[in-house]
N, C-alpha and C positions, 0 to 999 in steps of 0.2 A: 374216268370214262366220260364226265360230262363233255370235258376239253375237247377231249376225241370226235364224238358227236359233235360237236358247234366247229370243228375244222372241217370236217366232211358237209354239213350244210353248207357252210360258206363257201366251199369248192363249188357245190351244188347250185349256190344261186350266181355265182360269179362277181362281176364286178357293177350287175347293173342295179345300182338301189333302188331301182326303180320296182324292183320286186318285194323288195321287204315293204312298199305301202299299201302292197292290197292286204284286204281284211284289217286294216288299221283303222279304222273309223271311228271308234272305239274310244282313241286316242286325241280325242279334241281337248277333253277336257283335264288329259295329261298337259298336254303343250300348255297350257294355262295355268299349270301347277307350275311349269317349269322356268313361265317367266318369273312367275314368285319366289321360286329358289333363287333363279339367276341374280334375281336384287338381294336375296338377302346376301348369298357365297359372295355377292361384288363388294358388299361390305368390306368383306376380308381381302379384296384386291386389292380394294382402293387405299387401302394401308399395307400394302405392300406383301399381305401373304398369299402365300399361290395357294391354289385349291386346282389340285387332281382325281383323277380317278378313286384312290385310293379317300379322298374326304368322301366322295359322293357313296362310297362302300359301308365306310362307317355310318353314315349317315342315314343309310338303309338297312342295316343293322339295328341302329341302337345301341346303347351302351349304359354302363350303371343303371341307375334309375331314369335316363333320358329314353323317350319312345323313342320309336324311329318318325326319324325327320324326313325321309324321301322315299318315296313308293315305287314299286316296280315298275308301272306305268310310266311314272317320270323321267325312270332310267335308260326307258329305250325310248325317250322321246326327245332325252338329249342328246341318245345314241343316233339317229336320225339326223339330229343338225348338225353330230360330228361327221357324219359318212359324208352329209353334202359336201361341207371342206375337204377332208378326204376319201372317196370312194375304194383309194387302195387299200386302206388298211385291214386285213380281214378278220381282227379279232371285235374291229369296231362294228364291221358287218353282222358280223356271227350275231352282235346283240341288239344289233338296230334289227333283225332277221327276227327275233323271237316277241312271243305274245308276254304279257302278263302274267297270265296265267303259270306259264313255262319259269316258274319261280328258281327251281332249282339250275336251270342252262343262267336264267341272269344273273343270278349269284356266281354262277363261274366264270362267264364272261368279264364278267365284272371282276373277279377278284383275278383272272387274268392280265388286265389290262392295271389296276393296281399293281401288280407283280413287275409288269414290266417298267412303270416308273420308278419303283423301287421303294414303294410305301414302307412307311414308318407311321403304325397305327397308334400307335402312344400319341405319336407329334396331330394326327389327325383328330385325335378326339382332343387334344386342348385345341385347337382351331374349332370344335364344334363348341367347348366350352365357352371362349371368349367371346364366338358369335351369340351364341343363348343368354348367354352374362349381358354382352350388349344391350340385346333385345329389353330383354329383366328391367336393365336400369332406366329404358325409356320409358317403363312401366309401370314403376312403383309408386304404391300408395304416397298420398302428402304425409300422414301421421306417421308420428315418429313408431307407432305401436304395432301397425299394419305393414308398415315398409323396413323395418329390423323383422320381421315375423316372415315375411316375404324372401326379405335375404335369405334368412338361415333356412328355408323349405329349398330357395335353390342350392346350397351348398351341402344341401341334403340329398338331394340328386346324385352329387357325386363321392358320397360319403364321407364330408368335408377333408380333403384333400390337406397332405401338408404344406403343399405349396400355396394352398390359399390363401388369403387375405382377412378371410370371413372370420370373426371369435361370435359363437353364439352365446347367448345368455348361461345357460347354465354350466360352459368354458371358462367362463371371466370370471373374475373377481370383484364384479359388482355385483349389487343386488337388483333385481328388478326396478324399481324405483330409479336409480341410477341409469340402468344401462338402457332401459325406453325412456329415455331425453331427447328432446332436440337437438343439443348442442352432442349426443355421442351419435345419436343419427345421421347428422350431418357432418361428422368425423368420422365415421364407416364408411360413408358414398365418396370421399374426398381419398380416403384408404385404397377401395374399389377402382375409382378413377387412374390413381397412379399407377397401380398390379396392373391393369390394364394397356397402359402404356409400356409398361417395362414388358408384359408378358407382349406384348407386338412385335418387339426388337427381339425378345428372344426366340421367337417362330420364325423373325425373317431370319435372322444367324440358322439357324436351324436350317431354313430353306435355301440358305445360300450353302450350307454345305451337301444336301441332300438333292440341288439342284434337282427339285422336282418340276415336271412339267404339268401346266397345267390342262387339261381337258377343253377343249374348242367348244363342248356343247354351251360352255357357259361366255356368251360374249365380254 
């Protein structure tokens, strides 16, 4: 029914975007959010993985124990700088067309426009993963005590995954004493570092078969 209603608006407004910007005002301090996502998702461009519609879904979701990373606001205000590329599109319309508020039409527009590139949300949320991971690892405590305690809260987040990397203290087979060291400290972040490389190549295979497009909102 949502679908239904955001086709019929967008007949409604036509193809002039110039309608969807009255009563946006609102929306300053979206577009501000939006370059802060654009930098971080370019992260994951700039190594080669695409980020579509369907990340920016998940993203605004949330998932496991991760909030949500993108606000409704932000999503029709990337929706916005897609319609200026292209103004034909009308599912893009439909959601540059809606408020904020209008939570329930974004989520469908949205999950629309994920549908149509053919989202694989599993493959999107390790894209959110790696980005988070990322961020994490430019952030971590110097001590070996604070920054293994740090790891394992993020891989708690995702209710440490088999595929990850991360062994927390009461996994291993050392004792405290041992496992908050320097020297295994700096053998976890070097562990981290490599999963990271390998997990890149395998999101781009990923995305080379899945030939996802990516979303214009984000330059």
């Amino acid at each position: 029914m949502a679908r239904n209603r955001l086709e019929r608006r967008s007949i409604r407004r036509g193809d002039n975007e110039g309608r969807c910007t009255g009563g946006q005002a609102g929306l300053s301090a979206a577009f501000a959010d939006r370059d802060d996502l654009a930098r971080r998702l370019n992260r994951l461009r700039r190594r080669g993985v695409a980020v579509g519609w369907g990340t920016l879904l998940v993203g605004l979701h949330g998932f496991s124990w991760v909030d949500r990373q993108v606000s409704f606001a932000n999503v029709i205000a990337i929706a916005l700088d897609a319609l200026a590329r292209d103004p034909d599109d009308g599912l893009v319309l439909a959601l540059a067309c809606l408020r904020e508020t209008e939570t329930e039409d974004v989520v469908g527009a949205l999950e629309g426009l994920a549908e149509r590139e053919g989202a694989d949300y599993g493959l999107k949320r390790r894209k959110w993963r790696l980005l988070l991971l990322e961020e994490r690892m430019e952030d971590l405590p110097a001590d070996p005590l604070h920054g293994l305690l740090a790891l394992g809260e993020f891989w708690g987040m995702f209710d440490h995954p088999e595929d990850g990397p991360h062994t927390v203290q009461h996994r291993s087979d050392a004792p405290p004493e041992k496992y908050y060291t320097r020297e295994n400290y700096e053998a976890e972040v070097a562990r981290l570092q490599a999963w990271m490389e390998r997990e890149v190549e395998l999101l781009r295979q990923a995305d080379a078969v899945a030939s996802e497009a990516a979303f214009p909102g984000v330059p």
